[in-house]
DSSP file (Angstrom, degrees, kcal/mol; ACC not computed):
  #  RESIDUE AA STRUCTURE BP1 BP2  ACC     N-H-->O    O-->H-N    N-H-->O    O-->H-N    TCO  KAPPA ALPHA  PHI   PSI    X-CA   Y-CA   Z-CA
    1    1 A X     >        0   0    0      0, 0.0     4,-1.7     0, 0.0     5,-0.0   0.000 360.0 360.0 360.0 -29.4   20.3  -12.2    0.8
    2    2 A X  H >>  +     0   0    0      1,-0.2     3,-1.8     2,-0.2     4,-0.7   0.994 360.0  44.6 -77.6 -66.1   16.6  -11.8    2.4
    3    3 A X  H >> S+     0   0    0      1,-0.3     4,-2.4     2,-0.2     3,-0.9   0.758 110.1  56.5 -65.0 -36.4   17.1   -7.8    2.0
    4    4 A X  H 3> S+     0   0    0      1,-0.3     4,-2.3     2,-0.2    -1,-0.3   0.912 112.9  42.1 -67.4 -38.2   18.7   -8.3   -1.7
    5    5 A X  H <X S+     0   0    0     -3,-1.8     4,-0.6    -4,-1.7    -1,-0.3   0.569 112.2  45.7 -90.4   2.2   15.6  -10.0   -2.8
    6    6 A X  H <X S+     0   0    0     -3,-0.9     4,-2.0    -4,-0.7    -1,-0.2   0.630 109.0  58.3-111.7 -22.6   12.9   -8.1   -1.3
    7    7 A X  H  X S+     0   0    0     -4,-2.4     4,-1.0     1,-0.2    -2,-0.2   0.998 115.6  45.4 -66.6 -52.8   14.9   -4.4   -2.6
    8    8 A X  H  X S+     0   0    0     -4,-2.3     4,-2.3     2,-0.2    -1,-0.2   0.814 107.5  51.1 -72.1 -21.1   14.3   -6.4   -5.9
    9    9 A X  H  X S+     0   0    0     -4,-0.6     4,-2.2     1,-0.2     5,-0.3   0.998 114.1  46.7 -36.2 -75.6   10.8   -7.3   -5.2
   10   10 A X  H  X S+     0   0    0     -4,-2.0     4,-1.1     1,-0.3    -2,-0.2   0.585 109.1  51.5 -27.6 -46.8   10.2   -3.6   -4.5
   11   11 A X  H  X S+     0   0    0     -4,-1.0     4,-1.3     2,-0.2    -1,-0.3   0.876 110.9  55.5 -83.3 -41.9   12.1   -2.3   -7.8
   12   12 A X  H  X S+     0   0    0     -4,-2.3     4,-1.9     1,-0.3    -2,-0.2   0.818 109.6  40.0 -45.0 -58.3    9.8   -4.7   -9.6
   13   13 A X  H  X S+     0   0    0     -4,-2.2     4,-2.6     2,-0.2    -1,-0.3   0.840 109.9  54.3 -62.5 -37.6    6.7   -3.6   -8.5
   14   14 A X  H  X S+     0   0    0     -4,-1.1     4,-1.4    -5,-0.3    -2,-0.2   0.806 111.9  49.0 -81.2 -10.0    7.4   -0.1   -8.6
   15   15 A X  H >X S+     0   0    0     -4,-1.3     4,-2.1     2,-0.2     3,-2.0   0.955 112.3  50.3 -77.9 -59.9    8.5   -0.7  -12.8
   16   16 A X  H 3X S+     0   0    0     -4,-1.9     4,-2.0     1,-0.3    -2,-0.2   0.820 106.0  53.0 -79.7 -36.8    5.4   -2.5  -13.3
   17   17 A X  H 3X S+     0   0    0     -4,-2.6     4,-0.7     2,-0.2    -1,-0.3   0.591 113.9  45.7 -57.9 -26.7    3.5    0.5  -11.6
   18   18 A X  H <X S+     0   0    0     -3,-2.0     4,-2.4    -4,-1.4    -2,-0.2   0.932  98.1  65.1 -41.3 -54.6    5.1    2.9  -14.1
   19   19 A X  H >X S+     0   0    0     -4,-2.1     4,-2.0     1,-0.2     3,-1.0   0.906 109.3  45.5 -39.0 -65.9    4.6    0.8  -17.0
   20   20 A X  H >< S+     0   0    0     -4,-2.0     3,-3.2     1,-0.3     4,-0.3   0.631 109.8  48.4 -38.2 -77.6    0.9    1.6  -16.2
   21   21 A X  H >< S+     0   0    0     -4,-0.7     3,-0.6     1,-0.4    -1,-0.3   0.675 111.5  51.6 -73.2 -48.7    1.1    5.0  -15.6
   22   22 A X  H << S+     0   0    0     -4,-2.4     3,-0.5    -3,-1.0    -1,-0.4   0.920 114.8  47.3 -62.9 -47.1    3.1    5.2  -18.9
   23   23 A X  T << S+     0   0    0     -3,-3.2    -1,-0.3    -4,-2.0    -2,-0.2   0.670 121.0  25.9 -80.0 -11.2    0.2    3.3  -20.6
   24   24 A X    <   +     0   0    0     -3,-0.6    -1,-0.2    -4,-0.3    -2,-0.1  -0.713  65.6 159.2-133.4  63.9   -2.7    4.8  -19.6
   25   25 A X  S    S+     0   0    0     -3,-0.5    -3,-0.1     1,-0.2    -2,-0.1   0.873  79.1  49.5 -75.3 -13.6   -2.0    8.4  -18.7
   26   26 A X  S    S+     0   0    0      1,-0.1     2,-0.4    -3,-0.1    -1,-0.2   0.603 110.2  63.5-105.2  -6.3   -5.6    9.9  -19.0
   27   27 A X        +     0   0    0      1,-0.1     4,-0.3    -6,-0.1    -1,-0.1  -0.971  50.3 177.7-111.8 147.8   -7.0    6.7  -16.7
   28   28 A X     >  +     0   0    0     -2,-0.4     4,-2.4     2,-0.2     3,-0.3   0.684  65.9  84.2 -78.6 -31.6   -6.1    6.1  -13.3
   29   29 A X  H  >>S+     0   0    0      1,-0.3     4,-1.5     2,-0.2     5,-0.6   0.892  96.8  47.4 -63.3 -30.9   -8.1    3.1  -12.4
   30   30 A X  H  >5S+     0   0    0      1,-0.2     4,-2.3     3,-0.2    -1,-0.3   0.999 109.5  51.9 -58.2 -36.8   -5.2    0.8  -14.0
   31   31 A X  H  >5S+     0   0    0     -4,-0.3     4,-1.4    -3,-0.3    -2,-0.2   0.964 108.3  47.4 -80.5 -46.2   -2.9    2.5  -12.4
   32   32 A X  H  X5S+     0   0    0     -4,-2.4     4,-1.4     1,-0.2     3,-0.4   0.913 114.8  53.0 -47.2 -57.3   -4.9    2.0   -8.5
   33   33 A X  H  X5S+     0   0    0     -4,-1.5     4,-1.0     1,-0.3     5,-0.3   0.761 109.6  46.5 -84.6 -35.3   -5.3   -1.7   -9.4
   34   34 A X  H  X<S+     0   0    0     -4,-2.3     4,-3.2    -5,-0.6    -1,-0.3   0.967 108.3  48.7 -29.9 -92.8   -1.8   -2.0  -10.1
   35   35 A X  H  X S+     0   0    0     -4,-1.4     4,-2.1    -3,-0.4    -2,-0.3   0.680 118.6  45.7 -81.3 -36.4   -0.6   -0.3   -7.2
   36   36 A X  H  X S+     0   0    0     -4,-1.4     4,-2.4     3,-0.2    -1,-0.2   0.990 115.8  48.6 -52.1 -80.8   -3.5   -3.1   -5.0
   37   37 A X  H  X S+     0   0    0     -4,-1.0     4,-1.0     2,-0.2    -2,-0.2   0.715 114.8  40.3 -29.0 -56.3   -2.2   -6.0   -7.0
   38   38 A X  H  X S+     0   0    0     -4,-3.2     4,-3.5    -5,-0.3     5,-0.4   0.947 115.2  52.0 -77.5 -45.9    1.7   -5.3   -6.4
   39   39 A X  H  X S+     0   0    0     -4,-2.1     4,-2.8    -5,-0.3     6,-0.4   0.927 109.9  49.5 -66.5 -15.8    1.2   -4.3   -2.6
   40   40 A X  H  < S+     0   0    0     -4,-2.4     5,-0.4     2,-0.1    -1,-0.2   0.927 116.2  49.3 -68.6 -24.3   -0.8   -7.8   -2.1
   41   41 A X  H >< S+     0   0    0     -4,-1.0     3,-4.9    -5,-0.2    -2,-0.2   0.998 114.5  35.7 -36.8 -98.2    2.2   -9.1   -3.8
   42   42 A X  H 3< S+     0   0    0     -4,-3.5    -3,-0.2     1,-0.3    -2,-0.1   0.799 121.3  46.8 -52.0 -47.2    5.0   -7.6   -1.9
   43   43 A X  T 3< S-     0   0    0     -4,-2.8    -1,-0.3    -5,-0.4    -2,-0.2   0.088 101.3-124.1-108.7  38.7    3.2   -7.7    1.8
   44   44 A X    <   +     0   0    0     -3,-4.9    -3,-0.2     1,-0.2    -2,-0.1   0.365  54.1 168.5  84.7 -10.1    2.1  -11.2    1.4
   45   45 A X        -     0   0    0     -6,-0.4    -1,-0.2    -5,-0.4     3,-0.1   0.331  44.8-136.3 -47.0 158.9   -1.6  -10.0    2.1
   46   46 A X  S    S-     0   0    0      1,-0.3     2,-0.2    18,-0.0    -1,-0.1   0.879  91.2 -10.4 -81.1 -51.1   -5.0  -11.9    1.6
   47   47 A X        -     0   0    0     19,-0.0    -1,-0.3     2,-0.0     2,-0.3  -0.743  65.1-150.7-139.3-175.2   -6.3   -8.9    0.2
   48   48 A X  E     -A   64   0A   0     16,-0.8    16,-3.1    -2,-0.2     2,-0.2  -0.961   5.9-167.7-149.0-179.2   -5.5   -5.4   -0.4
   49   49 A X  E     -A   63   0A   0     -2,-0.3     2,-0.5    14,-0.2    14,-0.2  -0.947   6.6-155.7-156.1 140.6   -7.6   -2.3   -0.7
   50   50 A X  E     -A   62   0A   0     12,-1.0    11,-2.2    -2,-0.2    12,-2.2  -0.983  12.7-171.0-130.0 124.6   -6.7    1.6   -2.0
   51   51 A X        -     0   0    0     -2,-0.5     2,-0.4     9,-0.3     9,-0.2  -0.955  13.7-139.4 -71.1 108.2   -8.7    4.2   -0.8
   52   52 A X        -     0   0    0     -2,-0.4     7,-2.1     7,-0.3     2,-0.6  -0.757  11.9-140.0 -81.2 126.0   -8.5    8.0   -2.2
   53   53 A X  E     +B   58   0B   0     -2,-0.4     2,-0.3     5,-0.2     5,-0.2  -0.905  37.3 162.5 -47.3  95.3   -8.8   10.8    0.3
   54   54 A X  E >   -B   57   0B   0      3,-2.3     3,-1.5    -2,-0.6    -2,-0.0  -0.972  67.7 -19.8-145.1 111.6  -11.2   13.7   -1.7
   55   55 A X  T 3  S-     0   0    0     -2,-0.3     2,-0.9     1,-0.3    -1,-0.3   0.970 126.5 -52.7  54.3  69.3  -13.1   16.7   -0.1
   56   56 A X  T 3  S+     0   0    0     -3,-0.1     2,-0.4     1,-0.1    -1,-0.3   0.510 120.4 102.0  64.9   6.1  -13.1   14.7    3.6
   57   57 A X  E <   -B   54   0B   0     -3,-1.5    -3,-2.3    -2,-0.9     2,-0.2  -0.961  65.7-144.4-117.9 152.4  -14.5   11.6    2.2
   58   58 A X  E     -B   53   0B   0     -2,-0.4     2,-0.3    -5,-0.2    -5,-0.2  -0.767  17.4-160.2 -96.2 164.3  -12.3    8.5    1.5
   59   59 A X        -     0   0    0     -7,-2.1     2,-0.3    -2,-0.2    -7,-0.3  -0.716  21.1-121.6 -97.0 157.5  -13.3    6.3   -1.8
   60   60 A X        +     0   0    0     -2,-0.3    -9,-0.3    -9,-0.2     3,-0.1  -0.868  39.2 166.9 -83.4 144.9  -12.4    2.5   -2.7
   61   61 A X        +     0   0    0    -11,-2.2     2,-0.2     1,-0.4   -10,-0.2   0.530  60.6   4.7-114.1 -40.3  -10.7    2.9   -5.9
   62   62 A X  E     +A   50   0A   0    -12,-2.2   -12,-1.0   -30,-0.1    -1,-0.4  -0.818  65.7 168.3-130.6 159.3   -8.9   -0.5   -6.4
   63   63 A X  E     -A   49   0A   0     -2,-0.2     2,-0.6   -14,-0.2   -14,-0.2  -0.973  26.6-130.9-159.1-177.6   -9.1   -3.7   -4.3
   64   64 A X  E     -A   48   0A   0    -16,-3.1   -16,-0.8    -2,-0.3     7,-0.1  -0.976  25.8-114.6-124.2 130.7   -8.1   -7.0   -4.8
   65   65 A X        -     0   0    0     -2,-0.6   -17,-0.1     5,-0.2     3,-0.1   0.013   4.3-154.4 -28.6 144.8  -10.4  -10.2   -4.1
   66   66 A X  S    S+     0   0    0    -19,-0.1     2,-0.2     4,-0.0    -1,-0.1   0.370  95.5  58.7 -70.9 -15.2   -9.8  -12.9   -1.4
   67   67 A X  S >  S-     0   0    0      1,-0.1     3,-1.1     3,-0.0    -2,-0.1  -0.832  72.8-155.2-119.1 135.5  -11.7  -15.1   -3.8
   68   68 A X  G >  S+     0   0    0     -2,-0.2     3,-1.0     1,-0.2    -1,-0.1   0.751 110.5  64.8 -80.4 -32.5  -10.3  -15.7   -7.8
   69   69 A X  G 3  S+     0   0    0      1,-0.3    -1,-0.2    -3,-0.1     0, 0.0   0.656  89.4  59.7 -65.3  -8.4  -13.9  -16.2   -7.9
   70   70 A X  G <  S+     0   0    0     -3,-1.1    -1,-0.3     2,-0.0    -5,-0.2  -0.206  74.4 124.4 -90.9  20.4  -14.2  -12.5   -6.9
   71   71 A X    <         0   0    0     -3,-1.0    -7,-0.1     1,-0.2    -3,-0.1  -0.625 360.0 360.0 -93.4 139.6  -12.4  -11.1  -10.1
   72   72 A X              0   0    0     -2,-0.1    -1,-0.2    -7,-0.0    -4,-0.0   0.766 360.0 360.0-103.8 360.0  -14.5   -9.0  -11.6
């Protein structure tokens, strides 16, 4: 049952991480903050953080607050 509900977790996020894509195709930043948002979701996190790999330096692109107060 635990495995049935987390494959649906999993299908959830990854529709809701289309949608964006689907709605915004010429910007990305929804789409990182999506893809932050669903993994704090799915692995329970305090926070999460996506970083891009470009020319040998990483960026932050997305992250999510520990704080609500932190939203920007």
């Amino acid at each position: 049952m635990n495995e049935t509900r987390e494959a649906l977790e999993r299908q959830t996020a990854t529709a809701e991480i289309l949608k964006v894509i689907a709605s915004s195709p010429s910007d990305v930043q929804p789409v990182f903050d999506a893809i932050a948002a669903s993994a704090k979701r799915l692995l329970g996190g305090y926070s999460c953080a996506v970083g891009l790999l470009a020319d040998g330096q990483m960026r932050l692109e997305a992250f999510t607050p520990t704080n609500p107060a932190g939203t920007p």
